[in-house]
C-alpha positions as semicolon CSV with decimal commas, in nm:
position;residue;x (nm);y (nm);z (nm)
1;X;6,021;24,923;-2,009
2;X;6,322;24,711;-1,853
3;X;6,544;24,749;-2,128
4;X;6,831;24,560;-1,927
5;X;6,579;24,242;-1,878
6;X;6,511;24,276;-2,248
7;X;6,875;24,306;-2,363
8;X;6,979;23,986;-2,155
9;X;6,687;23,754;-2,303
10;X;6,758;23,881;-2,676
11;X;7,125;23,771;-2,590
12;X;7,007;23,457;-2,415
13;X;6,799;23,370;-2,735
14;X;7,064;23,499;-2,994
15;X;7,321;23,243;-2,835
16;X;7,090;22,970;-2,812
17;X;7,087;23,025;-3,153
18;X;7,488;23,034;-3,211
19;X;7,463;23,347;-3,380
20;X;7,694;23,654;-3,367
21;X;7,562;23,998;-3,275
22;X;7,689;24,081;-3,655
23;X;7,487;23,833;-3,775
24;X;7,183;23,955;-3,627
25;X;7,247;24,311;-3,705
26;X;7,355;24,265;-4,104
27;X;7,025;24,081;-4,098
28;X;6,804;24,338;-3,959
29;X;7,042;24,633;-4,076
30;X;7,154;24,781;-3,800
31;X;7,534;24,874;-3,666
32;X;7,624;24,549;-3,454
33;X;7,744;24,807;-3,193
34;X;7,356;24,884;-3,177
35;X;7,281;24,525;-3,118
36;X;7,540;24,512;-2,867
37;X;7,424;24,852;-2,711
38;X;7,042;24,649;-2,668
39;X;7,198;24,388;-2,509
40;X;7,367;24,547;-2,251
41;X;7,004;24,727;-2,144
42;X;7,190;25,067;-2,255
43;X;6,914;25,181;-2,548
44;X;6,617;25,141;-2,657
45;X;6,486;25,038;-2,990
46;X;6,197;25,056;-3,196
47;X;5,879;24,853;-3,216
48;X;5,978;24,755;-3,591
49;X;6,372;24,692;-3,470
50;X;6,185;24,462;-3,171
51;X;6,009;24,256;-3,388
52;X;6,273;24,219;-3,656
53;X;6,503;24,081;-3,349
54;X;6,181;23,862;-3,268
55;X;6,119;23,696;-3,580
56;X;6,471;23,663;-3,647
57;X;6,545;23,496;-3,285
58;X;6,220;23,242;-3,386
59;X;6,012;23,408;-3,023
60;X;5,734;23,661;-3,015
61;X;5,742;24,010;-2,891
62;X;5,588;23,973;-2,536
63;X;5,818;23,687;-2,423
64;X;6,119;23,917;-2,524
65;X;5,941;24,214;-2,326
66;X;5,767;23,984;-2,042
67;X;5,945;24,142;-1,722
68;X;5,771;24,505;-1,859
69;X;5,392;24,347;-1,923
70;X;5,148;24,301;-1,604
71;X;5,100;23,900;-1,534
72;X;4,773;23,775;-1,639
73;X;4,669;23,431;-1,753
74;X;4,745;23,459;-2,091
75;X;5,094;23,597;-2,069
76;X;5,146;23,256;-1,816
77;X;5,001;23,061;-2,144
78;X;5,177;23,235;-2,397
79;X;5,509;23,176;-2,132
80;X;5,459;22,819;-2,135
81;X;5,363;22,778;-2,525
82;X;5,750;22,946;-2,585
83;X;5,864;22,721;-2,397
84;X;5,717;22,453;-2,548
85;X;5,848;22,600;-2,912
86;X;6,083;22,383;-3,065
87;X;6,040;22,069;-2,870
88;X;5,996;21,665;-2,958
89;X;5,646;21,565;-2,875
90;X;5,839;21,345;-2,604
91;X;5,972;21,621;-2,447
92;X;5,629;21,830;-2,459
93;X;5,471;21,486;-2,269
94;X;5,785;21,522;-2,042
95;X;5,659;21,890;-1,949
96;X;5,314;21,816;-1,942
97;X;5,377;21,508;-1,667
98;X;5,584;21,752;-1,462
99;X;5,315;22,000;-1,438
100;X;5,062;21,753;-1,347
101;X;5,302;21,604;-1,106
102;X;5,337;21,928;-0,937
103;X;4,981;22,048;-0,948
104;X;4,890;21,733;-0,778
105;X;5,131;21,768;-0,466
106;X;5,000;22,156;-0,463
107;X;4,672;22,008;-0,415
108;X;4,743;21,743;-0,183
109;X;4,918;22,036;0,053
110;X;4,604;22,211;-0,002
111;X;4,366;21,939;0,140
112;X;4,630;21,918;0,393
113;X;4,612;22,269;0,529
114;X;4,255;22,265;0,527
């Protein structure tokens, strides 16, 4: 497990959130040092203390834990749905367009090099 990778995207996602590392650990009951401890990659936690901080935070377990998991086609999907979480239906089009923008200059290189 990377706990230090872990730590830094709980604290990415906590602050997108504005909330204090008290606030997060009064809510899941833990010593804010704790939370502070996880952040910083220097312990571990448990599975239920992982998906406490994952509910709370409003993201699922394996994009807090991503860096540790093998790549496979649904951890890309479930990578792009989080990112999607949250977002206008404009700004989902917005995404959508850029993909298909650069999908078709990947294929036009393709034809290109063949």
């Amino acid at each position: 497990m990377d706990y230090a990778s872990l730590g830094q995207r709980i604290r990415s996602e906590r602050k997108k959130l504005a909330m204090t590392q008290e606030k997060i650990a009064e809510l899941i009951g833990v010593s804010d040092a704790y939370i502070g401890q996880i952040e910083r990659g220097e312990r571990s936690l448990t599975l239920d203390t992982l998906i406490d901080l994952a509910n709370i935070l409003g993201v699922t377990v394996d994009y807090l834990i991503q860096e540790s998991l093998t790549p496979n086609d649904d951890n890309y999907i479930d990578h792009i749905r989080q990112l999607l979480t949250n977002r206008s239906p404009k700004e989902k089009q917005m995404a959508l367009n850029v993909v298909k923008v650069m999908f078709a200059h990947v294929d036009d290189i393709r034809e290109v090099d063949q």
